[in-house]
C-alpha positions in Angstrom: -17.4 33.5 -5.4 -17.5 34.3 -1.7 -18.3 31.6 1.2 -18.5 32.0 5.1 -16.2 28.7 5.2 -14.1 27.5 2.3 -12.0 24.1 3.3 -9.5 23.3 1.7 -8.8 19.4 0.8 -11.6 16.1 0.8 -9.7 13.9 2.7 -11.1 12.7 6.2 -10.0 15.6 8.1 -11.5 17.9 5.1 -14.7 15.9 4.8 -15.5 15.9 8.6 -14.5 19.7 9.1 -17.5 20.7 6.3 -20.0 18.4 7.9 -19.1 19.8 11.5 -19.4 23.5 10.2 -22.4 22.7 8.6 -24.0 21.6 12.1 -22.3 23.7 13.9 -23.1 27.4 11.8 -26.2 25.7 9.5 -27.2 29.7 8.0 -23.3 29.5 6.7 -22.6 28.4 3.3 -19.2 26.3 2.6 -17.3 25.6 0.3 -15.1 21.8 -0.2 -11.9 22.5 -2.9 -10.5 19.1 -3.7 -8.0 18.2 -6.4 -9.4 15.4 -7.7 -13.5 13.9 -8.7 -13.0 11.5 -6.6 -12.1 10.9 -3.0 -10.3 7.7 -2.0 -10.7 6.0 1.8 -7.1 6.7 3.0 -6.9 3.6 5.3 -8.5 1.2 3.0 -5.5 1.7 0.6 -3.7 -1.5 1.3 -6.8 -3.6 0.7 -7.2 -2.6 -2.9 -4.2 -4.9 -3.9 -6.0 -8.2 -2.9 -9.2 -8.0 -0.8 -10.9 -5.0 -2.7 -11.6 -6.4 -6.8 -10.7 -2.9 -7.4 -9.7 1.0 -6.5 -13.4 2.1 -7.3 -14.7 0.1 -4.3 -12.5 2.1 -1.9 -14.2 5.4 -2.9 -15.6 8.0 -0.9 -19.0 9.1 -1.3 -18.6 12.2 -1.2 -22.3 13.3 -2.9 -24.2 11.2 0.2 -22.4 13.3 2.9 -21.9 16.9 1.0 -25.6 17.0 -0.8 -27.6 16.5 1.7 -25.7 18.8 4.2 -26.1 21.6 1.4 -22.2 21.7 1.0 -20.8 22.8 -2.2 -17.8 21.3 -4.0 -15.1 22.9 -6.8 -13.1 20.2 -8.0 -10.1 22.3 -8.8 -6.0 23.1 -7.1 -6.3 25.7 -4.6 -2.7 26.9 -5.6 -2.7 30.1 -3.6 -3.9 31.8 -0.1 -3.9 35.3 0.3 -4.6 36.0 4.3 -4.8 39.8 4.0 -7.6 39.8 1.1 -9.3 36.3 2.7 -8.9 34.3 -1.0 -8.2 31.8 -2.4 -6.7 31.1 -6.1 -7.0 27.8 -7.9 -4.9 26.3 -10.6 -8.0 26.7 -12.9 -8.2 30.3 -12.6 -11.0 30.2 -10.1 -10.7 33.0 -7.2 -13.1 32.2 -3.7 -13.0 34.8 -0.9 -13.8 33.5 2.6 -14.8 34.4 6.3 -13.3 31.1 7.5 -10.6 29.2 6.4 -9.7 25.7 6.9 -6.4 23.9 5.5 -6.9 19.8 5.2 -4.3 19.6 2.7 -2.8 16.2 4.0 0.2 14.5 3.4 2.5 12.7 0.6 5.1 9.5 1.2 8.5 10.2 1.8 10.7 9.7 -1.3 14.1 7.9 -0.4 17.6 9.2 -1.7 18.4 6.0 -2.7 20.5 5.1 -6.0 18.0 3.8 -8.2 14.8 5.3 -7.0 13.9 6.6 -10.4 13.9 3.2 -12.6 11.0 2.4 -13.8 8.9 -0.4 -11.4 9.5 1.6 -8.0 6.6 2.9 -6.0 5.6 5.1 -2.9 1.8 4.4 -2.1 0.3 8.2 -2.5 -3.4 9.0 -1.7 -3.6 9.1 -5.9 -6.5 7.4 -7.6 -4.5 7.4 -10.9 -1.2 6.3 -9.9 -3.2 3.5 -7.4 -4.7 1.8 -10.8 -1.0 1.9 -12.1 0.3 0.4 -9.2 -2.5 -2.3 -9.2 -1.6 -3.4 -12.5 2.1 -3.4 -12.0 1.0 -6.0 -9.1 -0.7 -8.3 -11.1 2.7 -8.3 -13.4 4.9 -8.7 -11.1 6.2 -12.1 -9.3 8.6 -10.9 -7.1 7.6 -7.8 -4.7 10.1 -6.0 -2.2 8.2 -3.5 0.7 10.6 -0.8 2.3 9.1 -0.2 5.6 8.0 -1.6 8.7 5.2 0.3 9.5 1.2 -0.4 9.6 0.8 0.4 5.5 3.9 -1.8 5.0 2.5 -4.5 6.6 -0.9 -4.1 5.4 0.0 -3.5 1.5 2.6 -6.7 1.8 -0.2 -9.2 3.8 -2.8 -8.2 1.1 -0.4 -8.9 -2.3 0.9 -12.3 -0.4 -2.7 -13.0 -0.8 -2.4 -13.1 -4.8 0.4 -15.7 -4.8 3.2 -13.4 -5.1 6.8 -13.4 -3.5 6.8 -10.7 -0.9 9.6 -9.2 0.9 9.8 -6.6 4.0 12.8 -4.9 4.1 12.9 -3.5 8.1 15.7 -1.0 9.6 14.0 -2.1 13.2 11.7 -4.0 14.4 8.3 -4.2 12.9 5.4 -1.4 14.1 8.0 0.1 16.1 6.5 3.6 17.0 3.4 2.0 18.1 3.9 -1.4 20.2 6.5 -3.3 22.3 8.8 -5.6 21.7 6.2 -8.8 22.5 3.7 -7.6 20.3 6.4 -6.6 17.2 7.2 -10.9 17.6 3.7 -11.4 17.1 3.2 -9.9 13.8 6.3 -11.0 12.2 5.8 -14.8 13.5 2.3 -14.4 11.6 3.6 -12.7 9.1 6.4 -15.6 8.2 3.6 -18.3 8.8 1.9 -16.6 5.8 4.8 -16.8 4.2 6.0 -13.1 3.5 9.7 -12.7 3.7 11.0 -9.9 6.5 14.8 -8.6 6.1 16.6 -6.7 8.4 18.9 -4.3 6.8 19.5 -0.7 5.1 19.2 -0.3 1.4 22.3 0.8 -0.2 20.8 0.8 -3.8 18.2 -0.5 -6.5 19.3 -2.3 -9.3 18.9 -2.4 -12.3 18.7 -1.5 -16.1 15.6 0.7 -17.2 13.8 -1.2 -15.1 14.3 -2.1 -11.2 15.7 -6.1 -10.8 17.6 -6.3 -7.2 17.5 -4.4 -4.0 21.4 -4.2 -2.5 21.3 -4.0 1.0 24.3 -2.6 3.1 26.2 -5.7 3.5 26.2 -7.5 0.2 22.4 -8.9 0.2 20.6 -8.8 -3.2 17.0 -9.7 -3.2 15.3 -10.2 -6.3 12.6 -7.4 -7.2 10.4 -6.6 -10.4 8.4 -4.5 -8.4 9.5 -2.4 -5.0 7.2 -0.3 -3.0 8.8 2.1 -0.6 6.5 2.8 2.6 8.4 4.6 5.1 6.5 7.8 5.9 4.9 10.4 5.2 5.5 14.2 5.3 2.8 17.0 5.7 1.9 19.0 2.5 2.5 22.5 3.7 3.4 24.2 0.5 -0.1 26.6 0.9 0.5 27.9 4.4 4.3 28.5 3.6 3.6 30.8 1.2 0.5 32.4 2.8 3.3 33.1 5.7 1.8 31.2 7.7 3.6 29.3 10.7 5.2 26.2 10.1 7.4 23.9 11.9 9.4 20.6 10.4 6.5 18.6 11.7 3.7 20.7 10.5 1.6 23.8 10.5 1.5 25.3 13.6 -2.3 25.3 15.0 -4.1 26.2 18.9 -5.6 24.0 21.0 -8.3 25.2 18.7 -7.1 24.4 15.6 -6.2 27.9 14.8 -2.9 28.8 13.3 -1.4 31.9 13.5 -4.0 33.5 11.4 -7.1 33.9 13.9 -9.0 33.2 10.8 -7.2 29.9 9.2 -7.2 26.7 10.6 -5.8 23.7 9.8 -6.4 19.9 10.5 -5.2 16.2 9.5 -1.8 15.2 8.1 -0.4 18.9 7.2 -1.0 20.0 11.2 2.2 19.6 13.8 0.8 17.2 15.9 1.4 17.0 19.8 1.6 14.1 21.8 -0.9 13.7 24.8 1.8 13.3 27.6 4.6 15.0 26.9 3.7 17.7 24.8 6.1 16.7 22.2 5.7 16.2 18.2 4.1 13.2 17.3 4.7 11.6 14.2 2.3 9.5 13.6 -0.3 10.3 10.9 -4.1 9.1 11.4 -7.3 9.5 10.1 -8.4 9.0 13.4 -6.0 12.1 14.6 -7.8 14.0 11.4 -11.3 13.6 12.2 -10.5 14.1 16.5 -9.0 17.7 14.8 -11.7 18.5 12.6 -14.5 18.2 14.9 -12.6 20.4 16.9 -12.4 23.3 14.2 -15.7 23.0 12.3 -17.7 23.5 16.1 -15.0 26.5 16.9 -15.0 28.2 13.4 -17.7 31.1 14.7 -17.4 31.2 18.1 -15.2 29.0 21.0 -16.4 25.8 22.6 -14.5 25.2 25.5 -15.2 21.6 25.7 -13.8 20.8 22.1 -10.7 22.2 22.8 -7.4 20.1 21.4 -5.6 18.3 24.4 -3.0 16.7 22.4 -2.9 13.7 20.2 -3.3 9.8 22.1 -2.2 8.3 19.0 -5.1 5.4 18.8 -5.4 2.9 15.7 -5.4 -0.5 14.7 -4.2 -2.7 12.1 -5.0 -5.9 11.1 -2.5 -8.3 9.3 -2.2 -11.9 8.5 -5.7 -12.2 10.4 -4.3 -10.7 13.7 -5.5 -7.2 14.9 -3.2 -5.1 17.1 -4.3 -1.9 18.4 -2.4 0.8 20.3 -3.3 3.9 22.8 -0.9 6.3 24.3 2.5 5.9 24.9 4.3 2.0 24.8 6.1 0.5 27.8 9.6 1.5 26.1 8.1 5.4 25.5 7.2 5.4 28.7 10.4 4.6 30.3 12.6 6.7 27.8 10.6 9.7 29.0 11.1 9.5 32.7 8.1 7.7 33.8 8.4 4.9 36.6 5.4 2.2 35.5 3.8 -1.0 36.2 2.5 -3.1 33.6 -0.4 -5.3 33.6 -1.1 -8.2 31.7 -4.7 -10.4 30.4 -5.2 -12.8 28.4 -8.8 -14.8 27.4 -10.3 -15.7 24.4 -12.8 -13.1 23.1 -16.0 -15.6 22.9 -17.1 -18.0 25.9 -17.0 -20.6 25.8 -13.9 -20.5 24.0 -15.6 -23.5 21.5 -17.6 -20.9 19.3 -16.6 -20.7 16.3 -14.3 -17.7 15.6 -12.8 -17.2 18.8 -9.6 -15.6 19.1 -6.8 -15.9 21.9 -6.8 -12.0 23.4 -3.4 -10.1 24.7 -3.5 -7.1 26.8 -1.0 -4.6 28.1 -1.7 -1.6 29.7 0.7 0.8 31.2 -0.1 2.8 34.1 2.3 5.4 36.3 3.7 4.4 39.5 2.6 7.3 41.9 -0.9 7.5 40.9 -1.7 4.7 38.5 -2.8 6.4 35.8 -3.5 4.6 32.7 -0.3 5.9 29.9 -0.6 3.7 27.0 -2.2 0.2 26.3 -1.8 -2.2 23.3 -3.8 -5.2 22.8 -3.5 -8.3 19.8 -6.0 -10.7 18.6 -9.3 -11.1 16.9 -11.2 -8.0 15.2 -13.0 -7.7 18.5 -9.7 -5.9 19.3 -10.1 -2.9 17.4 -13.3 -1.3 19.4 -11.9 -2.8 22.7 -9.0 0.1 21.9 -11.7 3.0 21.9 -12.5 1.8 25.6 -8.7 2.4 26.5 -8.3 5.6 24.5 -11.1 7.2 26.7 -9.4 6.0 29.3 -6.1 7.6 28.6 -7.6 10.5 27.6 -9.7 11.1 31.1 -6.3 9.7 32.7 -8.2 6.9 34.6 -6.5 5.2 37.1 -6.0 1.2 37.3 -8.5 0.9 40.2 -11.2 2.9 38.1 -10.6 0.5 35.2 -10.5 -2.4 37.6 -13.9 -1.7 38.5 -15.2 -1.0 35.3 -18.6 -2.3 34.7 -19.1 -4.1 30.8 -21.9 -5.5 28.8 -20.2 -9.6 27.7 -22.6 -12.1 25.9 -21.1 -15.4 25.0 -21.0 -14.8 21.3 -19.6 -11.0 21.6 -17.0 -11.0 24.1 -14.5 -12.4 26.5 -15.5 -13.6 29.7 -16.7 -10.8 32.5 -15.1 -13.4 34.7 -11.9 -13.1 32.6 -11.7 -9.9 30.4 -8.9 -8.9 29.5 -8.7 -5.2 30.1 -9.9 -6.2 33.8 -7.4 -8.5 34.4 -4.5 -6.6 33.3 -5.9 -3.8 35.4 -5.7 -5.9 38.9 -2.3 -7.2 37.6 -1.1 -3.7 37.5 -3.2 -2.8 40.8 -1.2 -6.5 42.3 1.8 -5.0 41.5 1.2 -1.3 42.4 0.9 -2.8 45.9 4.3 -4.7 46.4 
């Protein structure tokens, strides 16, 4: 078999870098090689433990966007790349030359070296259909659940199994969504989360306990909670197994791509989870795996596979996402207030607050917090992070633009919005507004 573009991998970043080349080149054929039949919506993992009836409904349809596009599909392990002769070797004996390359290969959770890891009833949550149906049923079993981790999936996967009745405990080295918001807004979550009643625990693991199967979870300390089921969430790392052995160049963070997505074969590129990811400001590795990030990065490669398109160039990752937990949404853009500081810059911070509906009487209002960070010298916008209802999680896109185009405080001060009573906040009070003239009060003084 030989294809213009083979990608490699069906997750968003795969998916979106197929439908962009198709677009993009239409007269070039392509190729999709995924491991498994079916393709599961990364971020809608946590919802398949309580709000989902099951793993099926958080599916990808993968034959409504490839059919139609005239993209063709091998469900098969791509278990080898051979740069020199441009193919590709699968696990079922299947070899597929290529002109393009792409490598979506993603990412896997972080197994702990912690005593105990192996008895039976201890989980990671993996973007695995198969061991996701095991792990739902071990839910329903279980009465008692520990979460390690204090990150967005943590919280998400914990909120949704509280919802089925069970005991749930979060086990947290620091504070919770600690890499993506303030102090403030870290107090937010975990007073909703305890109103919900989930359990958070501050502490490190020292060991699981247990016979053949997992009962306790020692902390450092002496603490023993009780556990039949624990689910470590505390990262992920990027699966970079192909381009190691295709000599490719890879860093602890990554494979190394171009502001293009290249890597350092003019004729692979890579995108998503298994890419060394840079942060917007300061140039340095960011951590933080999205499928936001993903798809930003595979628009990018599928329009530059053929030729360059200067205006799709990579500048670096903003890092923008929500979450939504105990029926609060926080989302995040650019770098927090305690980022910020740590890297040298001098700031202002401005604050708003309104309810997202006016008159605050209609029905499903919610109380909106904003903070936006902006640079002293110029006032550029650095980071924002915002908590409330779900009207929060577009209201983010508005500020990622605004990082990304590095408007200034004034600009977004004068910002002209659409409101209607039963959509928004106030135009007399909205909250990206007034934290802007906070900030532009302040900037003044």
């Amino acid at each position: 078999m030989k294809y213009d573009v083979v990608v490699v991998g069906a997750s968003a970043g795969g998916i979106t870098t197929a439908l962009a080349a198709k677009r993009f080149y239409p007269d070039k054929s392509v190729l999709v090689i995924k491991k498994e039949d079916v393709g599961i919506i990364s971020c809608g993992i946590p919802y398949v433990f309580g709000t989902l009836k099951s793993i099926d409904e958080d599916l990808i349809p993968l034959d409504m966007f490839f059919k139609p596009a005239g993209i063709d599909v091998l469900v098969d392990e791509a278990t080898h790349i051979d740069p020199k002769t441009k193919l590709v070797r699968t696990r079922g004996g299947e070899e597929v030359r290529w002109e393009k390359l792409v490598i979506a290969t993603g990412s896997r959770p972080v197994i702990p070296e912690v005593p105990g890891f192996d008895l039976d009833g201890v989980y990671t949550i993996p973007k695995d259909y198969e061991y996701l149906k095991k792990l739902k049923e071990r839910v329903k079993e279980a009465e008692n659940v520990v979460i390690i981790g204090g990150g967005f999936i943590a919280l998400e996967v914990g909120d949704e199994i509280r919802k089925l009745g069970k005991d749930v405990t979060l086990v947290v080295r620091s504070r919770l969504l600690r890499s993506s918001f303030d102090p403030e807004f870290s107090e937010m979550v975990e007073s909703r989360l305890r109103e919900v009643g989930v359990d958070i625990v501050y502490g490190h693991i020292e060991r699981l306990a247990g016979e053949q199967r997992v009962e306790k979870v020692r902390l450092v300390g002496g603490t023993e909670l009780p556990a039949d089921l624990v689910i470590f969430s505390i990262g992920y790392r990027p699966n970079v197994e192909l381009a190691v052995k295709a000599g490719l160049k890879v860093t602890r963070y990554g494979i190394w791509t171009d502001e293009y997505m290249r890597t350092s074969h003019p004729d692979i590129f890579a995108v998503g989870d298994c890419v060394e990811h840079r942060d917007f400001f300061t140039g340095k590795p960011y951590t933080l795996m999205l499928a936001s990030t993903a798809t930003f990065e595979a628009r990018i490669a599928g329009a530059n596979l053929f030729r360059l398109q200067i205006v799709r160039e990579n500048r670096r990752t903003i890092g923008v996402y929500a979450t939504h937990v105990a029926g609060l949404t926080l989302a995040a853009a650019g770098l927090t207030e305690e980022a910020a500081r740590k890297e040298g810059f001098e700031v202002i911070v401005g604050y708003g607050k309104a309810p997202d509906r006016h008159p605050a009487v209609f029905p499903g209002t919610s109380m909106i917090t904003a903070k936006l960070i902006f640079s002293r010298d110029r006032g550029a916008i650095l980071g924002a992070q915002i908590a409330g209802g779900k009207s929060v999680g577009e209201m983010i896109n508005i500020l990622a633009l605004a990082i990304q185009k590095r408007l200034t405080a004034s600009e977004l001060y004068t910002l002209q919005i659409a409101t209607h009573p039963l959509l928004t906040a106030s135009p007399v009070a909205y909250p990206i507004l007034q934290a802007a003239e906070d900030a532009l009060a302040k900037l003044r003084t």
